[in-house]
Structures are given as C-alpha cells and as structure tokens.
C-alpha positions in Angstrom: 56.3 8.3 24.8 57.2 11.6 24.9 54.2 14.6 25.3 54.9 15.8 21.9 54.0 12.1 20.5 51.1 12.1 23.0 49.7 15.7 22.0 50.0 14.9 18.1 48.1 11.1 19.3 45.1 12.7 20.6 45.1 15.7 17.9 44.9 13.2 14.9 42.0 11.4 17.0 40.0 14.2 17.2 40.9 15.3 13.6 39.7 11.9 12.0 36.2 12.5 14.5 35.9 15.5 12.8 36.3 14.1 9.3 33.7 11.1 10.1 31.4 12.9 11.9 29.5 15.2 8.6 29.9 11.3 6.8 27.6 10.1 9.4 25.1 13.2 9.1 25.1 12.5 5.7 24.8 8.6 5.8 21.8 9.2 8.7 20.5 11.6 5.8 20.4 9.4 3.0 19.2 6.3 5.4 16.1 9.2 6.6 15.4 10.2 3.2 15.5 6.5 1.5 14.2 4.4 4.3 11.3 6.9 6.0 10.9 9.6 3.9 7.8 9.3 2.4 6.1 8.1 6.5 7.8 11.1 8.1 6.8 13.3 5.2 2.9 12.1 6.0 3.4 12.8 9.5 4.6 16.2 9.1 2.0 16.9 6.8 -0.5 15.7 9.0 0.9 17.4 11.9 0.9 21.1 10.0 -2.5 20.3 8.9 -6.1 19.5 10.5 -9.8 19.9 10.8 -11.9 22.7 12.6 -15.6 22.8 13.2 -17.6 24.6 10.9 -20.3 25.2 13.6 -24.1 24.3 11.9 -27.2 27.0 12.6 -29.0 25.9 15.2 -33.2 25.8 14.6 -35.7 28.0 15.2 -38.7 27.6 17.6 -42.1 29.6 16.3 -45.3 29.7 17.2 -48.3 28.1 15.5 -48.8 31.2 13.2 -45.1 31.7 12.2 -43.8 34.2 14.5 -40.1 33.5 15.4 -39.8 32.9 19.3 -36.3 32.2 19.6 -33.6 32.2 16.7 -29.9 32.6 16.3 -27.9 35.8 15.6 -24.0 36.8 15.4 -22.1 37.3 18.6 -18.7 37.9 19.3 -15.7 37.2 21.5 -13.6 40.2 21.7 -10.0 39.4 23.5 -7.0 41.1 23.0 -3.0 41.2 22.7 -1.3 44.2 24.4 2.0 43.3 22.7 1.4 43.9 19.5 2.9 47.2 17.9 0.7 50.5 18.0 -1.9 49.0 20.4 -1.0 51.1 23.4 -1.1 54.4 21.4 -5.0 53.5 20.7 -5.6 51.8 24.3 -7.8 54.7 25.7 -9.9 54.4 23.0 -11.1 50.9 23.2 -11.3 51.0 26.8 -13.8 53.5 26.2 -15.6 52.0 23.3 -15.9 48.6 25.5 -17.1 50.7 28.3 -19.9 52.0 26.3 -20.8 48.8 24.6 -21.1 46.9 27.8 -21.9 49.6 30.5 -19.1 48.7 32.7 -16.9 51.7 31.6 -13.6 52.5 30.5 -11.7 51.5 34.1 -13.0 48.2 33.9 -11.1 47.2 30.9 -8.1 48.9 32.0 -7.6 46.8 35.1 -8.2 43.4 33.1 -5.6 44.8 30.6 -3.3 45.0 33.2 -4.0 41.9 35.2 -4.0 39.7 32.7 -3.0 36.6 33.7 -1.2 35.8 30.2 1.2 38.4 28.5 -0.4 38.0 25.2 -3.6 37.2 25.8 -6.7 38.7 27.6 -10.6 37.9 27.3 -12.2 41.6 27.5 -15.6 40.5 26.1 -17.7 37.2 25.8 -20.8 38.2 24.1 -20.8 41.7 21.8 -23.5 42.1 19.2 -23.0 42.9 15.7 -23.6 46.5 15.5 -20.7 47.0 18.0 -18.3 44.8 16.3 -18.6 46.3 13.1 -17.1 49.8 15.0 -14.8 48.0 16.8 -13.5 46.9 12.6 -13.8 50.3 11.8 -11.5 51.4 14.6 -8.8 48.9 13.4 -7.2 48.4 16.7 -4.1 46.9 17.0 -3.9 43.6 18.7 -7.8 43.0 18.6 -9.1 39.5 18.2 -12.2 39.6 17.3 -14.0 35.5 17.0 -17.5 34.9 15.3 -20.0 32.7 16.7 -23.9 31.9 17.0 -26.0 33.2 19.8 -29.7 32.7 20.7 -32.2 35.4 20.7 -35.5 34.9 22.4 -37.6 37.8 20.3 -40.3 38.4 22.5 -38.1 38.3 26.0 -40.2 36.2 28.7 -42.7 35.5 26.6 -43.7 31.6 26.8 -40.1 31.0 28.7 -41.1 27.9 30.7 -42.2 26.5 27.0 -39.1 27.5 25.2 -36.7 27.4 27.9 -33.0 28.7 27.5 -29.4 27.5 26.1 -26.1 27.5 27.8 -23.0 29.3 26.5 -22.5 26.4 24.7 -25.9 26.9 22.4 -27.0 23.4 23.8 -30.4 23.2 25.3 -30.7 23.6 29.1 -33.9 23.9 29.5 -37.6 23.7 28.0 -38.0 22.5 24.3 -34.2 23.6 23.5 -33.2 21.0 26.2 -36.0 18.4 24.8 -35.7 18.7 21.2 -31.6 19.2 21.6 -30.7 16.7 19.2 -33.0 17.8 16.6 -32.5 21.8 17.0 -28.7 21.9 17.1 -27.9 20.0 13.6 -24.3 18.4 12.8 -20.9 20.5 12.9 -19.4 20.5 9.1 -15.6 20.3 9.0 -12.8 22.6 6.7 -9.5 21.3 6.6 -7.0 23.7 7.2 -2.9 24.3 8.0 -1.2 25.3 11.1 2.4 27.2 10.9 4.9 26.7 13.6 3.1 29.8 15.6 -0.1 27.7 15.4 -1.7 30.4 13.0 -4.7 28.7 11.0 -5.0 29.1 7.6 -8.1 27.3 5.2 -6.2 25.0 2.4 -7.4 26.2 -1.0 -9.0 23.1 -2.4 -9.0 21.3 1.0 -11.9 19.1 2.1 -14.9 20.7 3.4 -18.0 19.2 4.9 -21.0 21.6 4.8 -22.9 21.6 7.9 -26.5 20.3 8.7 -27.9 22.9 10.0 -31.0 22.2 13.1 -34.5 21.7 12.2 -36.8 24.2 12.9 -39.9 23.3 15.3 -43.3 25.0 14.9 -45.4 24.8 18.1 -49.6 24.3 19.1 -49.2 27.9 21.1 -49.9 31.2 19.5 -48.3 34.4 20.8 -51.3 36.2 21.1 -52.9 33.2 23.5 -49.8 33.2 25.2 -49.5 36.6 26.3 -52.9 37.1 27.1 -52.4 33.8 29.3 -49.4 35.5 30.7 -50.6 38.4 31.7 -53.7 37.7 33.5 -51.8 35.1 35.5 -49.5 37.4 36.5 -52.6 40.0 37.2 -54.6 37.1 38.9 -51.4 35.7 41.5 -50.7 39.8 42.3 -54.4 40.3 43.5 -54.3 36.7 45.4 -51.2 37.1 47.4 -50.4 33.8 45.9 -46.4 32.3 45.8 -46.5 31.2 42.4 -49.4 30.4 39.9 -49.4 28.0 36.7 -51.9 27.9 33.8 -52.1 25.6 31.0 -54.6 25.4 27.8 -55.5 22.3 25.7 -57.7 21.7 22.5 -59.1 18.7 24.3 -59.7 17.3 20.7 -56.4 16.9 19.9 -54.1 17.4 23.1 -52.6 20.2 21.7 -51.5 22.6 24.2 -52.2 26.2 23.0 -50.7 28.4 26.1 -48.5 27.4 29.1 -47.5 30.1 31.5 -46.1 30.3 34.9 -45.4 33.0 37.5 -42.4 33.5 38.6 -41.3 33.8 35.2 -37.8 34.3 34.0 -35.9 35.7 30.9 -34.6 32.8 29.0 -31.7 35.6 27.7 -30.7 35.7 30.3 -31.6 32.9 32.7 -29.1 33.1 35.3 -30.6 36.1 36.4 -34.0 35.3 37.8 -32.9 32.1 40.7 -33.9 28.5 40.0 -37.6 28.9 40.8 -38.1 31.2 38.8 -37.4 28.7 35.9 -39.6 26.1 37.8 -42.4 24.7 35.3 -44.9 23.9 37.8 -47.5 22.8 35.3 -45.4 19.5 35.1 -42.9 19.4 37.8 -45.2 20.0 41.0 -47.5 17.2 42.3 -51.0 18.9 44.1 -53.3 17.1 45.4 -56.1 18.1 43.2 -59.0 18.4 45.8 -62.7 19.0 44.1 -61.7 18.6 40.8 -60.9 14.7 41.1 -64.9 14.6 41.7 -65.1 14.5 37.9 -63.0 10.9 38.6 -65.4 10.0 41.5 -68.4 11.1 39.5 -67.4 9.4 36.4 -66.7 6.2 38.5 -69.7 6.0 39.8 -72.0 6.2 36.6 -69.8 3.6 34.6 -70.1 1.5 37.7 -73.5 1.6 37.7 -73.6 3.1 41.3 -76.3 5.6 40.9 -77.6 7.9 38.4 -77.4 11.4 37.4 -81.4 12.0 39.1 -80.4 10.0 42.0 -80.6 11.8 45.6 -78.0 11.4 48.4 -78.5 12.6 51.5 -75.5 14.6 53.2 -77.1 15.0 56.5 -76.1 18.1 58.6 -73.1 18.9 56.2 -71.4 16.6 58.0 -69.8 13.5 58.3 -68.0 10.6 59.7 -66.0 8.0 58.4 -63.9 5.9 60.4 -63.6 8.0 62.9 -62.9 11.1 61.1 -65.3 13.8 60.9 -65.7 15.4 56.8 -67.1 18.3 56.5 -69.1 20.5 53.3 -68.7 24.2 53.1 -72.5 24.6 54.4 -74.9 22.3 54.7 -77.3 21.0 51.5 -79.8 18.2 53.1 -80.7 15.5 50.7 -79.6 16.2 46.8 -79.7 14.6 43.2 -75.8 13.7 42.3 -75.8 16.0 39.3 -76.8 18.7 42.5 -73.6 17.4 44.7 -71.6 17.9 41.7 -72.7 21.5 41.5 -72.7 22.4 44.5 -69.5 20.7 45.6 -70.6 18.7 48.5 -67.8 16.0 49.9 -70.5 14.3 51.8 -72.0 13.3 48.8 -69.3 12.1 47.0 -67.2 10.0 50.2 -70.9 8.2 50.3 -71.0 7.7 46.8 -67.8 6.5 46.8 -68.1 4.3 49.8 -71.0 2.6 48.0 -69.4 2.3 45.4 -66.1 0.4 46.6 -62.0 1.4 45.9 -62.2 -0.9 42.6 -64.2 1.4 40.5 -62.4 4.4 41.5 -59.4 3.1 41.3 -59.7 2.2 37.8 -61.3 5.6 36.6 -58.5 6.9 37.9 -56.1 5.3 35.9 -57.6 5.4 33.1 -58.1 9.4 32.8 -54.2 9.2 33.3 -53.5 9.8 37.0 -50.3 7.4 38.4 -48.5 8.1 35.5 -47.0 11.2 33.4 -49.1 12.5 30.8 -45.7 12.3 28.5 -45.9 15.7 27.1 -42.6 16.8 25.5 -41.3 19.1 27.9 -38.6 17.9 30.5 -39.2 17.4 33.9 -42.6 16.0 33.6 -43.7 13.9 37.2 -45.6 11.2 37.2 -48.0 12.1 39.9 -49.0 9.4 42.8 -51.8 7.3 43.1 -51.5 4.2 45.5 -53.3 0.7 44.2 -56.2 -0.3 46.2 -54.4 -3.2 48.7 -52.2 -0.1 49.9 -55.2 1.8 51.1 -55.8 2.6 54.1 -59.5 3.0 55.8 -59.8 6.5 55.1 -58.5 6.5 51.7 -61.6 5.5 49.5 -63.8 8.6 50.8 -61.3 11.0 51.1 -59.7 10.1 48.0 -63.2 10.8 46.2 -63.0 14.4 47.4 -59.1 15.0 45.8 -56.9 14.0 48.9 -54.7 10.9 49.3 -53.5 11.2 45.0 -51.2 13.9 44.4 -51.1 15.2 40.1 -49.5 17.4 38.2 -51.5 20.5 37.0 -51.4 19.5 33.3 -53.0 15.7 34.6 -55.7 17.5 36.1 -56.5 19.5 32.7 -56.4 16.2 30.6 -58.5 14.7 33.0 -60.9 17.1 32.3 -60.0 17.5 28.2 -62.2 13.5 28.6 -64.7 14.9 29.9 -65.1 17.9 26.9 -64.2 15.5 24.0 -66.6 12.2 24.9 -64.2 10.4 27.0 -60.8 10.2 25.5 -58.1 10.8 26.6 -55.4 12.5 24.8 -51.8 12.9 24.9 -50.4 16.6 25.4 -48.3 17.9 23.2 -46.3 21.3 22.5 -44.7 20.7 19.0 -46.9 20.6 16.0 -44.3 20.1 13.3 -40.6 19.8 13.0 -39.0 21.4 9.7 -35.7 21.2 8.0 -33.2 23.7 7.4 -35.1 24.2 3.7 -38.4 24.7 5.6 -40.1 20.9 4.8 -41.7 19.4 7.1 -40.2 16.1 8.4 -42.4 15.2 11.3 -45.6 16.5 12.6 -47.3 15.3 15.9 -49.9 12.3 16.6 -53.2 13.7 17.3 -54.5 10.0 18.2 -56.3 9.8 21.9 -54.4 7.9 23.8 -57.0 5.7 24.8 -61.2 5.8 25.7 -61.1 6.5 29.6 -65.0 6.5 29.8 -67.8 6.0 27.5 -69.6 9.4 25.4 -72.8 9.1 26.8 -71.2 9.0 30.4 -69.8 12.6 29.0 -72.6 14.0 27.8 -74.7 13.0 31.2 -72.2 14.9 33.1 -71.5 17.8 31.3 -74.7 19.9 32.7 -73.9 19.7 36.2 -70.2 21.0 35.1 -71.8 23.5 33.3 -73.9 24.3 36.8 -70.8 24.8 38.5 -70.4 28.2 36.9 -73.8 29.3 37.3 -75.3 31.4 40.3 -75.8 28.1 42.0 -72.5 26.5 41.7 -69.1 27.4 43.5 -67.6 29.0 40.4 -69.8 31.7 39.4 -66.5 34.0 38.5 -65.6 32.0 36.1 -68.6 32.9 33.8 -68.0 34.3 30.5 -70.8 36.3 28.9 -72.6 35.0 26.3 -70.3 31.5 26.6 -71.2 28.6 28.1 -68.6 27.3 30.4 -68.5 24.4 32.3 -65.8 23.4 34.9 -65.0 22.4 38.9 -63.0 24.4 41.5 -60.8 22.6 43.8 -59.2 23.9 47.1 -56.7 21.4 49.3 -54.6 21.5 51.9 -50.7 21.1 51.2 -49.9 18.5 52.3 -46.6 17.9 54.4 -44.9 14.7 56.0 -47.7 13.3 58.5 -50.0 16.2 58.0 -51.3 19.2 56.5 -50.2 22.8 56.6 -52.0 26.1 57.0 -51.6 26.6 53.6 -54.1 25.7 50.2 -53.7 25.4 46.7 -56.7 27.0 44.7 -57.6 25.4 41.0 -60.0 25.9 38.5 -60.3 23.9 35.5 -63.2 24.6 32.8 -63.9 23.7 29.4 -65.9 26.3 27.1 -67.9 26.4 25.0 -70.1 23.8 26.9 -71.9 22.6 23.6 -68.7 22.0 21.7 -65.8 22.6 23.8 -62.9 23.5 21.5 -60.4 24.9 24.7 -59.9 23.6 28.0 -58.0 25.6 31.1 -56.7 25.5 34.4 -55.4 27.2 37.2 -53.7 26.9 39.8 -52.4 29.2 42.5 -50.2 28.1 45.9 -50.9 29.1 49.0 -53.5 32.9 47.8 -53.5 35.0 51.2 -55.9 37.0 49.5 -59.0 34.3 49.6 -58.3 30.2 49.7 -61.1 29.0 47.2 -60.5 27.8 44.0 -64.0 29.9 42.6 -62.6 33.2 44.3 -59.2 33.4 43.0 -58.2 30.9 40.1 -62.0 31.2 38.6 -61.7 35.3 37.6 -58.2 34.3 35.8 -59.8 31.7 33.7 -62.9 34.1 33.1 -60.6 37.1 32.2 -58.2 34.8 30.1 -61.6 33.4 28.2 -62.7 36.5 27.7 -60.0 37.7 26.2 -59.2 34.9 23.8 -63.2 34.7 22.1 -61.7 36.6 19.4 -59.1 34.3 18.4 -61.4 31.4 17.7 -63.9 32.4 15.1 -66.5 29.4 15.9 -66.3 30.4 19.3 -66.9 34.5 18.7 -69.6 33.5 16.0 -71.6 31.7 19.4 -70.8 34.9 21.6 -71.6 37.2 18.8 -73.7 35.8 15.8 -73.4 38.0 12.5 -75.7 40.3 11.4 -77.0 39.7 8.2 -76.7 43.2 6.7 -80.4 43.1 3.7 -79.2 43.6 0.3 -79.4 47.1 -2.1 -82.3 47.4 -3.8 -82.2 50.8 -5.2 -79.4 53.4 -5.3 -78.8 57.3 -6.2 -77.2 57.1 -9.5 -73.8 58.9 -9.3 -72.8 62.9 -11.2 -71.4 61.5 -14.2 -72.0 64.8 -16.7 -69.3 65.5 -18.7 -67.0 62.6 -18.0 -65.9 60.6 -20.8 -68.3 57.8 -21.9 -66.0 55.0 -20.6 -65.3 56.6 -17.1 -69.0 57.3 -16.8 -69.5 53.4 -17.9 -67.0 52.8 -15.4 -68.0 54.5 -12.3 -72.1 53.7 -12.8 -71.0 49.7 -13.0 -69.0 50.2 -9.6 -72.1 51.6 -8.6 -74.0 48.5 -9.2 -75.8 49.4 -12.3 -75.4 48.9 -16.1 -73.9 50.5 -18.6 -73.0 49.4 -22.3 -69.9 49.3 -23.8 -69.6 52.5 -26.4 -66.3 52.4 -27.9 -66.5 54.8 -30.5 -67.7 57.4 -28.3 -64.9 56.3 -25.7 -63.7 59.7 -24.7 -66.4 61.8 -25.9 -68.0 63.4 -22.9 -71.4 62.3 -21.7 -73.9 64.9 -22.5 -77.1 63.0 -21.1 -77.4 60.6 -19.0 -81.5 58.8 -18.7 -82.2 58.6 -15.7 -80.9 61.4 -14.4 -78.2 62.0 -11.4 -79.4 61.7 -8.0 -82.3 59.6 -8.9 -82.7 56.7 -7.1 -83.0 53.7 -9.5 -83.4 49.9 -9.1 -79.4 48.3 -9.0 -79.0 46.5 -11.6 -81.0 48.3 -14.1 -79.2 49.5 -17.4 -78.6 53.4 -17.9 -78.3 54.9 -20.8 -75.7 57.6 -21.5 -75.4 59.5 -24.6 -72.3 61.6 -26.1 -71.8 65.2 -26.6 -71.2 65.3 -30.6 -67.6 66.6 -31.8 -66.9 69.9 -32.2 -66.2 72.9 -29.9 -62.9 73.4 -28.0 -62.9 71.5 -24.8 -62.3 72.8 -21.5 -60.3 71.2 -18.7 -62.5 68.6 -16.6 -63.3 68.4 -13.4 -61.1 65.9 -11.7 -61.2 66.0 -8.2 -62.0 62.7 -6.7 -61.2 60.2 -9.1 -58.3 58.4 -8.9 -54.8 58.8 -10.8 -55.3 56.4 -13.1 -59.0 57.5 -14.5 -58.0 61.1 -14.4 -54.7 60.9 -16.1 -56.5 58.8 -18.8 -59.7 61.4 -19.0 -56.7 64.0 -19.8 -54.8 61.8 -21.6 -57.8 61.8 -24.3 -57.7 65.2 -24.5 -54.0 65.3 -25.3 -53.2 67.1 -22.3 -50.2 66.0 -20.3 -50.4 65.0 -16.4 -48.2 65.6 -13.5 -49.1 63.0 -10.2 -48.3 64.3 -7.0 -48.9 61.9 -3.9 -51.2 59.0 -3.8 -54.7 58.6 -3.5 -57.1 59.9 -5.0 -57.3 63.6 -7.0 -57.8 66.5 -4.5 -57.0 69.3 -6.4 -55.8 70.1 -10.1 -53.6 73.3 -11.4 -55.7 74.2 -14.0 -59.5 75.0 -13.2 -62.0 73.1 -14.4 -64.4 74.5 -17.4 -60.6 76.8 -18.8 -59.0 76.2 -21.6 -56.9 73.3 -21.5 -53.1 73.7 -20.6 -50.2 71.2 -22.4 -50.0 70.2 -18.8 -51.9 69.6 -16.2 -50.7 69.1 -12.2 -52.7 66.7 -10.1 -52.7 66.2 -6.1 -53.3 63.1 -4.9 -54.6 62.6 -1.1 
C-alpha cells in the first residue's frame, strides 16, 4: 500500500471518530436525561440546598425577687477579607476602631492582617458588643464580616458566682446551675432551610421550611440579691481579718431546705472565668469534706437523748479536763469539774461528750448520724456535691466512738453540717437543699417548682425542743460563741475547731465553723461558716462567729417576722382633736374638700359650689373633735371678685377654684402652687400663671 493510501486510511478513521463522537454525547444525553434525570435533578437540588441552625435564646437565671442574674445579649464575631476591592484604602481606620474597641490598639490588628494564615480570611475579633458593631456598620468597611450570636451576661459581675456559675464559648453550661440545669436552660436549635451557590454563599429560600426555636426555660432561685451580697461581703470582710485561705458560707430556711445565700471566698467573675485560676471557682460549701469538730456534738447529743442515755439535767463528770481513752489522752479547753449535759453542750467540753458517748455505745451514734444525712450527699442541685465519709460501726477502730463524738474520724461537707443543724431548728426533720425554686418557660409559666417535703424525721420534736436552750447557751456570756450574738435576737448555735487532717495524721493547721439558727423561738434562717486554716485566731467562736453575727445583723431587715421580734412596732394613739384648717374665702367645695382631708365633716353644698366661703363655725385654728361636722356658709352673689389666694394647693384644685371664676390658668412645674402671677385680693386677669414646686 502506498503512503498516500495509508495517509487517506487513517484520515477517514479519524474523520468518522469525529462524526460519532457528538452522536454519543448526545445519545449519553438523552440516556441521562430519560433514564436519571429526575434522581440526579434531586441530588443536585439537595446538594445546592440545606439546613442551618437557628440558634434558640438560652434562659435566664433570677433571683427570688425577680432580678435578672445572668441573661443573654448580642455579640459578634468580626473577621475580615483583605481582598476585597476598597478595603486597603479604609485599613487604617479599622485597625484603629478595633484598637479602641478592644484596647489592644491599632498595631495589633495590623500584624494579624498581615499574618493571616488564609488569604481571604482572618478572625480579628471573637466577642464585640453591640454598641461597637453598630459603628463598625456605619463605617461600611469593605471586606468586613460581621456574624451575630448570643452571649451571656452575668448583671451583677461576681455576685453569687459559685451559685450561678459560667458558660463556655459555646453558651453551654460549665459550671454552677448553667452546668446543672444545661439541658433545661439552653432550649432546642430551630432550623431555616436555605441554598448554597457554587461559592458556598447562603441564601434563605423564600417559602422554605423553618422550624422556630424553643427557646430555654428560665429558672427563678431561693437566694435574694440583697442576702447574697450582704453574705458576700462580710465573708470576704471576715476571711481578710482571719488570715484565713478561703472561707465558705451557706444559708437555709431550715423549714423548707431552701438555700437563701451561698458565697465563697476566693471568688471569681463568671464573665470571665478563665481569669481568676481553678480555685477560685472552687465551691467549697459542697466539694470540700471537713471534719466538722464541735458541731457533730449536736449528732452526739441528739444520740444520746433518743437513746435513752441520760438526760438533759443529768451531770457528767469530766475530771481535771482531761482524759483517757485507750491510751490516748483528750483534752477540754479548761477544765469544768462535774456538769449537767445541757452544761457540756454549752460549754463545749469533749470529756463529756467521749463519756457520753462511750456509755452510750457506736450503734446509737452511728445511726443519728445517718439519719441527720452524714455518709451521703445532701443532693442539692449544684454540681460537684461530695458525699462526705462516715465509716459503719464494724470498721471502727477503738478510738473512734469517743473521738468521733467530739467531730473527728467523719469528714462532711459544709452544707451537711448546716442541714444537720436545719433538724435541730425545725423539730427534727431533715430537709433536702435546694437552689431553684421554679423553672419557667420562654412565655414566663411556670412548669416546675421545687419539693419542699423533708426528707425524712431524723429525730423526734420533743428531742428538739429539749436541746435547743443549751444551743441557745452557746451564744451567751457562758458559752464558746458569745460573738455570735445578735442584739435583741435570740440565736442559738455550736462552734467547731479541727485539726486538718492529712494521710496518717494531723497538720498544724484548723478549720474554724460556726453554725447557728436564729431566731431561737422560731428559727426561720439557719447559717454557717467555715474558714481554713485563720492565722489570725484558730476557734470557731473567734473568727467564723463575728461573720455570722455581722451577716445576721445585717439581714433582720429583710425578714419582717424576724425585725418585728428585734424591733416591735409602736402603736402610734389615735387623733382626737385637730386645728381646723384657713379655709376663708375658698370656694365651698375646696373648703369641703380640704376640712374632710382633715378628718372632719363637711356637707355637700352644690348650689353654692364655687361661691366663696364667708363663715366658717367653728372658726380656723380651733381645735375641734375629728369627726365632728363644720358648717361653712357662702358669701351671697354680687361684688366683683378678686384673684384668690392660691399658693399651696395643688394644680388641680387651683386651676378649678380659677376655673369658676372664668379665669384662664397657665401650670408651670409640678407640685403644688408656690407662687401665682397675679396677686391675690386684684382684679382678676383672663389669665392667670401658676408655679408649681
């Protein structure tokens, strides 16, 4: 074959390839559009469009009167891209602007501009507040993406911050009640379909689906503010004095285990919690186990009369101040001979109680103790709540039954210690703890509100009311918490000072408590406090009792029972007789008018409404029985009348006293008359100014 034949060969080949080849585009075409149009259609459909979040409002937290402690408010995400036309001609500017919003100035910006890891896109600010974004809109900056989103405010800063407790960037709880009541606060995303272009821009579909959000319930707690920061400060006032590492104090209605002020020192700034360290956010009222020391006598003591051990009038003699058991040597604070057990309790001796409690045997005490809650966690509903440590009777050793009567050898958490003693002021209940009062929905309902059932009865009442005077003695002149006396209250409570305990031993260091009920008749609050290791003084009645007295003190007037037994109300004796009031030449009804606000009578005289009054029996400035009728006669008509005086009555009397006379008024200010433009007794204007102060 010659190349010619060979060359025109392989031409017509490719030639026909050519011809068949826009058949089979066209056959593939037909076979796509006929055999999997409509699926590939779907999927293209579906690919181009898709669902975002529509985030939901996450609830608010306030207190027991209303006050909002933490809510949401806008922030915004400010990132940026440098490509886009015009930006660089108003870069200077922003960088500025940014500077000034966020304090880090101008130069900061400027270098993560030009760092930026990502051509067209750069993060410049995570959380901006709405008063700046709406400048950065007005500057209409090229390249600026501004993004929306919710942020949590805590209104009063620290305030109550171990309660409420703090989010993450996320909004979800981290913390406190926001990590507790997570589920309930944050609500349920809705969902807005949308389309995406081949740049991945986002666009809402007119008509598209839309799921509306459920936005968080609300929660309404036991504290009030005012409680709170009273609490808040004289802890912080008390562990300052003390030298103390940190302090904690709680308060309970021991009627209903509602708490009504939880504070702790360190404290932090849940705004801002990464700020303050870890400890700082430590809730030691329900994460740290003490060993309560003195007041676990109320267990021991409370053991011993449902036993059947002894009575109240009973003596027991404690020797030298001294004594030993086992081996071991226990010691009082000074020697008190032979005493009744209501005296022991008073005066804190441990003598007293080790015998009591080593003639009274591990099973009474062990059960006592149980039942007033200690082993377990009080299940309050705050996180992080420890269960405390108390070992069952076959694991004790020889030493444990009389020094466990004195506090040592069980370990509790502050707030275990306080519901002990929340028994003892209600009759012997015990109740369970609790924070949250109500929880609301997003329309303010209420959908749940909090158990105020005890728990269970620990101890009988009459046990209760036989030891509540020997309490009460601990705060007298006698007793080891005389600084925790409230004038005019009765209060009634135990100190407790203990060793901290460490693996095989004790430390140098104590932990001081107080814990007191008041008033003592009818306790409506229960306290305590607790300091670690005070420098300052060791005792529990020379450090923690002045914060409960100062805190008490403070918070009389926010119970009105309770300030009504500091400070009865005067009766203030009823009027018998008064001065009747200048009422000469007003009109008949504002003379009616202001003798009736006066406490007297006066009849109705409508025909001589707005004639002035031109006697009056008795007479002004005469002191007359309240009550009694006066009798006020009418000038007759005739005579031009002459412009009143109107100084001191108010707008609306004076305005209609002109008014009659068909004179015109002019009001200026509020309050009541202080001066006029025209002087009384000339002849009357068309119009008339009045100053009102």
């Amino acid at each position: 074959m010659s190349a010619r034949a060979t060359i025109l060969g392989r031409l017509y080949v490719v030639t026909a390839a050519l011809l068949l080849l826009p058949a089979g585009v066209v056959a593939r075409m037909v076979q796509v559009q006929v055999g999997q149009g409509s699926e590939l259609r779907e999927q293209g459909e579906r690919q181009a469009s898709s669902f975002v979040d529509v985030p939901a409002q996450r609830g608010a937290i306030y207190d027991h009167a209303g006050r909002a402690l933490a809510a949401n408010n806008a922030r915004y995400e400010v990132a940026l891209d440098p490509t886009v036309a015009g930006y660089d001609d108003r870069a200077d500017a922003l960088y500025e602007m940014l500077g000034e919003f966020t304090g880090r100035g101008a130069s900061h910006f400027r270098r993560r501009v030009r760092d930026r890891a990502s051509r067209q896109y750069v993060l410049l600010v995570r959380d901006l507040g709405e008063a700046e974004k709406e400048q950065l809109d007005a500057a209409d900056i090229p390249g600026l993406l501004v993004t929306g989103r919710f942020g949590r405010r805590y209104t009063y800063g620290r305030t109550a911050a171990h309660l409420l407790g703090h989010v993450d960037a996320d909004l979800s709880g981290a913390a406190g009640l926001e990590a507790q009541y997570d589920d309930v606060l944050r609500g349920t995303p809705g969902r807005q379909a949308v389309s995406r272009d081949r740049l991945g821009h986002v666009e809402a579909i007119v008509g598209g689906a839309f799921v509306e959000p459920r936005n968080g319930e609300s929660l309404v707690l036991t504290v009030d503010l005012v409680r709170q920061t009273i609490m808040e400060e004289e802890l912080a006032r008390g562990v300052a004095e003390a030298g103390a590492a940190w302090g904690t104090a709680i308060a309970m209605d021991p009627r209903t285990g509602a708490v009504l002020a939880m504070a702790n020192v360190p404290t932090y700034d849940p705004g801002a919690p990464g700020m303050g360290g870890v400890e700082a956010q430590r809730n030691h009222a329900v994460t740290d186990r003490i060993e309560p020391g003195s007041t676990f006598k109320l267990v021991t003591a409370v053991a011993a009369l449902e036993s059947g051990t002894l009575r109240m009038t009973d003596t027991v003699d404690t020797g030298p101040g001294w004594a030993v058991f086992h081996g071991r040597t226990m010691r009082d604070s000074h020697p008190v001979g032979r005493v009744t057990f209501a005296d022991a309790i008073a005066v804190s001796s441990n003598v007293a109680m080790a015998r009591t409690a080593m003639r009274m045997g591990p099973d009474p005490l062990y059960r006592t103790a149980r039942a007033l809650g200690f082993g377990s966690p009080t299940l309050i509903d705050l996180p992080g709540e420890v269960g405390g440590f108390l070992k069952r009777p076959e694991q004790w050793g020889p030493l444990t039954l009389p020094w466990m009567s004195t506090g040592y050898e069980v370990e509790a958490t502050p707030l275990q210690i306080l519901a002990a003693y929340c028994a003892l002021a209600n009759g012997g209940l015990l109740v369970q703890p609790h924070v949250v009062a109500e929880r609301r929905d997003a329309r303010g309902q209420t959908v749940w509100t909090a158990p105020t059932d005890s728990v269970r009865r620990a101890f009988s009442e009459r046990t209760a009311r036989q030891l509540m005077p020997a309490f009460e003695r601990v705060v007298s002149e006698d007793g080891t918490a005389r600084r925790a006396a409230v004038p005019g209250l009765r209060v009634a409570g135990k100190t407790g000072t203990a060793q901290t305990a460490t693996a095989g031993g004790y430390t140098a260091r104590y932990r001081a408590t107080f814990v007191g009920v008041f008033p003592a008749e009818a306790p409506e609050v229960a306290i305590v406090v607790v300091l670690d290791n005070p420098v300052n003084g060791a005792y529990g009645g020379i450090v923690s009792a002045p914060i409960f007295s100062s805190i008490a003190s403070r918070w009389i007037g926010t119970f009105p029972t309770i300030a009504a037994r500091v400070a009865p109300p005067v009766r203030i004796p009823a009027r018998t007789t008064a001065a009747l009031p200048t009422v000469m030449g007003m009109p008949v009804e504002l003379a009616a008018a202001r003798l009736r606000a006066d406490g007297f009578a006066a009849p109705e005289a409508p025909e001589t409404a707005w004639r002035p009054v031109a006697a009056v029996v008795p007479g002004a400035g005469a002191r007359a029985v309240v009550g009694r009728a006066v009798n006020l006669t009418a000038a007759p008509r005739g005579g031009a009348p002459r412009v009143p005086d109107l100084r001191g009555l108010s707008a609306r009397q004076a305005v209609a006293w002109l008014a009659s006379m068909g004179v015109r008024a002019r009001v200026v200010g509020s309050g009541a008359v202080a001066t006029q433009s025209a002087r009384p007794g000339s002849a009357l204007p068309r119009e008339v100014t009045l100053t009102l102060r």
